[in-house]
N, C-alpha and C positions, 0 to 999 in steps of 0.2 A: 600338425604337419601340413596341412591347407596353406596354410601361408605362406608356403616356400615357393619364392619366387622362379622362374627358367634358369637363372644363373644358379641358382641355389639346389633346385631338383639337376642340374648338372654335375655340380659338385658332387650329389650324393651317387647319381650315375657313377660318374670317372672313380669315385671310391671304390666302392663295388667293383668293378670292373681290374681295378687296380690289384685291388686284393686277391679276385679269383686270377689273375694274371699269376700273380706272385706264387701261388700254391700248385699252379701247372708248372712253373716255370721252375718252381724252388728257389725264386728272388727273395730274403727276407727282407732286402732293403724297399723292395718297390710293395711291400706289405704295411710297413711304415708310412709310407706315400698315399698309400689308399685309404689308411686308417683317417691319416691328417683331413682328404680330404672329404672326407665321409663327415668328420667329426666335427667339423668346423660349422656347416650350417645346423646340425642339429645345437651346436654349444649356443649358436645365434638363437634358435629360436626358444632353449627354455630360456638364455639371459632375456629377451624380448618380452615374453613373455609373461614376465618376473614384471617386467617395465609396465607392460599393458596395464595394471591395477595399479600404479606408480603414478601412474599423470590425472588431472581432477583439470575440468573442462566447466568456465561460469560462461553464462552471459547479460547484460545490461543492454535494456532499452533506454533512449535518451531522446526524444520525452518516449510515456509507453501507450499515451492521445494524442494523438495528431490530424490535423483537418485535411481534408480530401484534398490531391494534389501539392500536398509539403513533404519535407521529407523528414525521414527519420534517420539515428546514426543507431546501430548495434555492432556495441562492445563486446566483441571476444575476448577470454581468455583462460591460457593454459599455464599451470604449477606444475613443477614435477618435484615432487613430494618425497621423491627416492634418494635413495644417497648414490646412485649412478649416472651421468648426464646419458640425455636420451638421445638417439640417433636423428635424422629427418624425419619430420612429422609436416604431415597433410592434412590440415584443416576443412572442414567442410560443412558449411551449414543449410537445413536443409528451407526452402523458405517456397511461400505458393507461389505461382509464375504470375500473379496479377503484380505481386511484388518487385518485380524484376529477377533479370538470372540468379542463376547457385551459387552465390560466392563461394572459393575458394583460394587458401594461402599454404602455403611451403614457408614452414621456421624452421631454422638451423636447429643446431643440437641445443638443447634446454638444459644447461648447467646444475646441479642435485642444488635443490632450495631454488630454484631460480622461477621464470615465470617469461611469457610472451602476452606480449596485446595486440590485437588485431583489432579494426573495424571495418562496416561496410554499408552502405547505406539504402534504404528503400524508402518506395516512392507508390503513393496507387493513387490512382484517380476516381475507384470506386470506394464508397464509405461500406465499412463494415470490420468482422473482427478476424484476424487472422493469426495462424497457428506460426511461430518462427520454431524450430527444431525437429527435433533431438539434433546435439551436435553430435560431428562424427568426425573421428581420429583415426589415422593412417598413421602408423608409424613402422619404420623398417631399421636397418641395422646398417652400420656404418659399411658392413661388406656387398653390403644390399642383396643379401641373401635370402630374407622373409620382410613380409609385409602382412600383417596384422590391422585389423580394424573392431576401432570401438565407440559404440553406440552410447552416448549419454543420456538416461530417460526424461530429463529435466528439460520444459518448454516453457516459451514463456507465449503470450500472444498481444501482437499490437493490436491499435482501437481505432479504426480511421473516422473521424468524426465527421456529418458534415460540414460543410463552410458556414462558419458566421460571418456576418456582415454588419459592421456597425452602424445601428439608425440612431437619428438627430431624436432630439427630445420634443414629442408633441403631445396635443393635450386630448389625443383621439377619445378618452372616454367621454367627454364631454359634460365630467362631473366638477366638481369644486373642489372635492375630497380624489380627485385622479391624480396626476403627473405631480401639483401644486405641494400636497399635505400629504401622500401617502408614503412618500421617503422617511417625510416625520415622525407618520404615524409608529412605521415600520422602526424607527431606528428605538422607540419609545417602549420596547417589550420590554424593556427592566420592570415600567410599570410606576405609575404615581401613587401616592397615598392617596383611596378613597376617603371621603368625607364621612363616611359612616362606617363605622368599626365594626366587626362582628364579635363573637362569643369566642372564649377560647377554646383549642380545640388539643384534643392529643397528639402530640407533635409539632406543635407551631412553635416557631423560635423565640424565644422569650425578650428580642431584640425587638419583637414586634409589639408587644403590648403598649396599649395607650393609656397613659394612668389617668389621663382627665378624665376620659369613657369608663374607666374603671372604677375613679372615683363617683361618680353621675349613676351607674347603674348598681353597684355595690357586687359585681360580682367582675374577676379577670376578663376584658376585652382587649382583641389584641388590633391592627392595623391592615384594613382589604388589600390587596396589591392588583390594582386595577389593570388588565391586561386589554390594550386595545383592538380593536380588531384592526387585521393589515389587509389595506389595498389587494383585490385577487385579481386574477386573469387566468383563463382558461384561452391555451390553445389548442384548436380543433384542425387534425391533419384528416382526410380524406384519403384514404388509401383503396380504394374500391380499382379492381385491376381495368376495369371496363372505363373507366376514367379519364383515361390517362393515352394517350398514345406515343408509344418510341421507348427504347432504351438506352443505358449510358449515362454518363454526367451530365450529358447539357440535354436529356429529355427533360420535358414536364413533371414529371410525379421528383425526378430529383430535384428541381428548380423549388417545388413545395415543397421538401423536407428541408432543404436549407435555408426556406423562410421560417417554416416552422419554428427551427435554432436561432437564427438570426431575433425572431421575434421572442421566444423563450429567455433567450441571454438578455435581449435587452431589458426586457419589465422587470426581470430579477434583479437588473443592473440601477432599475428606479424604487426598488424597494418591494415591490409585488410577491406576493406569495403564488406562485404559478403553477398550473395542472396542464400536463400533457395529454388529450384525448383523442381516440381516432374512433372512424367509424364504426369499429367492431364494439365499443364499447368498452374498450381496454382504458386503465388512465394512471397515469404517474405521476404523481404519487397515488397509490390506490385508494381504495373504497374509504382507509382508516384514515388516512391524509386528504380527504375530498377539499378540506377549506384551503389545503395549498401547504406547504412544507415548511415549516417553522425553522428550520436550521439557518446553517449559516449558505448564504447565495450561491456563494461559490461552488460547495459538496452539489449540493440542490440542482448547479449548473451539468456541473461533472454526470451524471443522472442521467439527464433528461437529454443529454450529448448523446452517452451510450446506448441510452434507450432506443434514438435514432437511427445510431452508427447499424442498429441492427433490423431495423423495420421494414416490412415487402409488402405484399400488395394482399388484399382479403380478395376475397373470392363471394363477398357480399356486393346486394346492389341498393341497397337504404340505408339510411343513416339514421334508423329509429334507434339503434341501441344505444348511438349517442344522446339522442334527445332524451331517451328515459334515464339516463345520469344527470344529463342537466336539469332536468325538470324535479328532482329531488333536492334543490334548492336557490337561492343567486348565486351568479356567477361573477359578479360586477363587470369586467373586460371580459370579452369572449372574441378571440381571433380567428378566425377560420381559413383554411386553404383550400380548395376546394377542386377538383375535376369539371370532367361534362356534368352540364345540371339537366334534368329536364323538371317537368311540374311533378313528378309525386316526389321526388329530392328536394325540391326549393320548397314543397309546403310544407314538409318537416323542419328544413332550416327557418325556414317564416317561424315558425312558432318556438323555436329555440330564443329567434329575438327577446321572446316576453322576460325571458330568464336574465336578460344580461344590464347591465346600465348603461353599455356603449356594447355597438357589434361593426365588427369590420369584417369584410369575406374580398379576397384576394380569388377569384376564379379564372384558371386556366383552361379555353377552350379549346379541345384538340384540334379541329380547323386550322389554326393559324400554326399550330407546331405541325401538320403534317403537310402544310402550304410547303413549308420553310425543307421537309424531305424531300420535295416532289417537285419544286418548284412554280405550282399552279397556283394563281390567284384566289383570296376567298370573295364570294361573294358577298358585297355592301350589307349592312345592317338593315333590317326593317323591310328589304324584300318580301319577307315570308305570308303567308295570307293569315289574318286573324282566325282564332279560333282554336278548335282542338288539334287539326293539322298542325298547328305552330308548335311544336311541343320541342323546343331547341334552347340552346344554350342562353342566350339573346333573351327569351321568354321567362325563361326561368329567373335570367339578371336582374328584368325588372318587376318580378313580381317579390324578390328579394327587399327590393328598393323601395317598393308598397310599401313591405312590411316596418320601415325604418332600422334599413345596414345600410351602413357604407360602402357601396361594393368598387374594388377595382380588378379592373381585366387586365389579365398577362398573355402579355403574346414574347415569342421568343427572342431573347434580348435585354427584355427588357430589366430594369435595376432595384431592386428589393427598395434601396433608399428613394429614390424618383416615389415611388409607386406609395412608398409609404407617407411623405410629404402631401402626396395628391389627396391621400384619402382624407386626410386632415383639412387640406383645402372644403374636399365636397362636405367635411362633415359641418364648417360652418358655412357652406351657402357662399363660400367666396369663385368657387367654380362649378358649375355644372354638372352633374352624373349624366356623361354618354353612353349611349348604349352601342356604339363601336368603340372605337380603340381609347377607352374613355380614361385611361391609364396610362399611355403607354412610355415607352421610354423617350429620351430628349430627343426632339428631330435636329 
């Protein structure tokens, strides 16, 4: 009886009333009158009622990943399953406000066996994972006597990834076996026949036996299946909250997790078997997948998008937990993203280089993102006085660059592909490493 709307708790008013009328008065006829209209909203609300478990409410995501600032389309829709068509219904789906407003839609009456589609689209700017539902259903009665509401338990959740940016093909490792042969290598996991056969064993396919080895040792030898090793790259995101200054899409710390992806997609895209690692020591694929993800690129991509979509800031201020994963073996590529450095930071990343066969670090100094808030100039490079007072950004860059990386600096603006072309440049000596704006985007 909740559900009876004013026109409806009226009706059952004027009944009532109708009826004690009729038995003062000794009307039978207006006894009649009171009955009907008594009766009529309670008739609404068990037939409604009856309806409420009648209608069955889906929804579809199209896509259910999508990159920071694109949108998405979600598919409503409602069956009504009963053999009576349903009155007005009022759709309403519930969705967070970084998403945009609460959509809501009014469909006519829903034919017995019939069906409505709705859509409606969301849009966020922030990456990360969001809840869309429970849908909710309103429906009322053709005399608009009651309104009823029902909750569907079933949610689904979009994945806002961040933006990838596609980079040109370069030969940053600066190996022979990099960019050139590791596509090959990679594409080559079926595996050649080794030259030298082994023993047979329990379980090996009898497709594999070599009868010449077999004949030559006198006992079954069957055929090695030589599995090469593929190309790796570790990329190292910096999430340290002290790092990083600003909020938002177009802060710093987001500008390095969409390199992070951008960088991740692409080596996957050259054949690279690639590890996701941050400063906390966390890594994806984890500890059991440390040489990088054997699968197919794409899933692998899917992954490490997600992994993303969901990553904040530690509350750490070194990056030893990283270095003590890498240092448990090679890394071949090791990419880095990096925040504020000072010197006990950069001599941990110094020595991460020994681990890698090519190292590149992308560092963003907060200076120039919080220039860009504030509007005050940073001051020039190389000012600062030698020594242990120097213990800045700048200091830290080039004691990196001792170490043999290729470091570029991001300031705000600037374009993942620019910056990636450049580092390629500094790694063979065709330009420079500045220790100002030694990166920065096209003037």
């Amino acid at each position: 009886m909740g559900g009876l709307t004013t026109r409806g708790r009226s009706f059952v008013a004027a009944g009532v009333a109708a009826a004690a009328c009729s038995y003062m008065l000794g009307q039978p006829d207006l006894l009649r009158v009171g009955l009907l209209l008594a009766a009529l909203p309670l008739v609404c609300v068990a037939v409604l009622y009856r309806t409420r478990y009648r209608v069955a409410g889906s929804r579809r995501l199209a896509p259910s990943r999508v990159p920071a600032m694109s949108e998405a389309r979600v598919h409503l829709r409602v069956d009504n399953v009963s053999r009576l068509p349903t009155g007005l219904l009022m759709l309403q789906d519930r969705v967070p406000y970084v998403l945009g407003p609460r959509p809501r839609f009014v469909l006519d009456r829903v034919e017995p066996g019939g069906h409505r589609e709705v859509s409606y689209r969301v849009r966020s700017d922030l990456r990360g994972r969001y809840p869309l539902g429970p849908l909710q259903l309103r429906l009322t009665d053709p005399f608009g006597m009651v309104e009823l509401t029902r909750s569907f338990s079933a949610f689904d959740t979009l994945t806002v990834v961040p933006r990838v940016e596609p980079l040109p093909p370069v030969r940053l490792a600066g190996e022979a076996s990099g960019y050139g042969e590791s596509r090959t290598r990679a594409l080559a996991l079926a595996g050649d026949d080794d030259v030298i056969p082994r023993g047979y064993r329990h379980g090996d396919d009898l497709r594999r036996v070599h009868w010449r080895s077999t004949a030559k040792y006198g006992e079954l030898m069957v055929r090695r299946e030589e599995q090469p090793n593929r190309a790796r790259c570790t990329v190292l995101l910096d999430t340290r909250r002290d790092a990083y200054f600003g909020a938002g899409p177009d802060s710093a710390f987001e500008w390095a997790v969409s390199g992070a992806a951008s960088v991740a997609a692409h080596m996957l895209e050259r054949g690279y078997a690639v590890r996701l690692l941050t400063d906390t020591g966390s890594s994806v694929p984890g500890p059991d997948g440390a040489a990088g993800f054997s699968g197919d690129s794409g899933d692998m991509a899917g992954v490490l998008l997600d992994t993303l979509a969901v990553v904040d800031h530690s509350d750490g201020e070194s990056l030893s937990a990283a270095y003590d994963v890498l240092r448990s073996g090679s890394e071949g590529m090791l990419v880095g993203f990096f925040g504020d450095l000072y010197r006990e930071q950069a001599a941990e990343i110094a020595r991460m280089r020994q681990r890698a066969g090519g190292a590149v670090a992308f560092v963003l100094d907060s200076d120039y993102w919080l220039a860009r808030e504030t509007g005050t100039p940073v001051e020039p490079a190389g000012a600062e006085p030698a020594g242990e007072s120097a213990d800045t950004t700048d200091a830290a860059i080039r004691m990196l660059r001792e170490a043999g990386w290729t470091v570029a600096e991001v300031r705000p603006g600037d374009r993942l592909t620019e910056l990636w072309q450049q580092a390629d440049r500094y790694r063979v000596g065709e330009e420079p490493q500045r220790s100002g704006h030694g990166a920065g985007a096209a003037e």
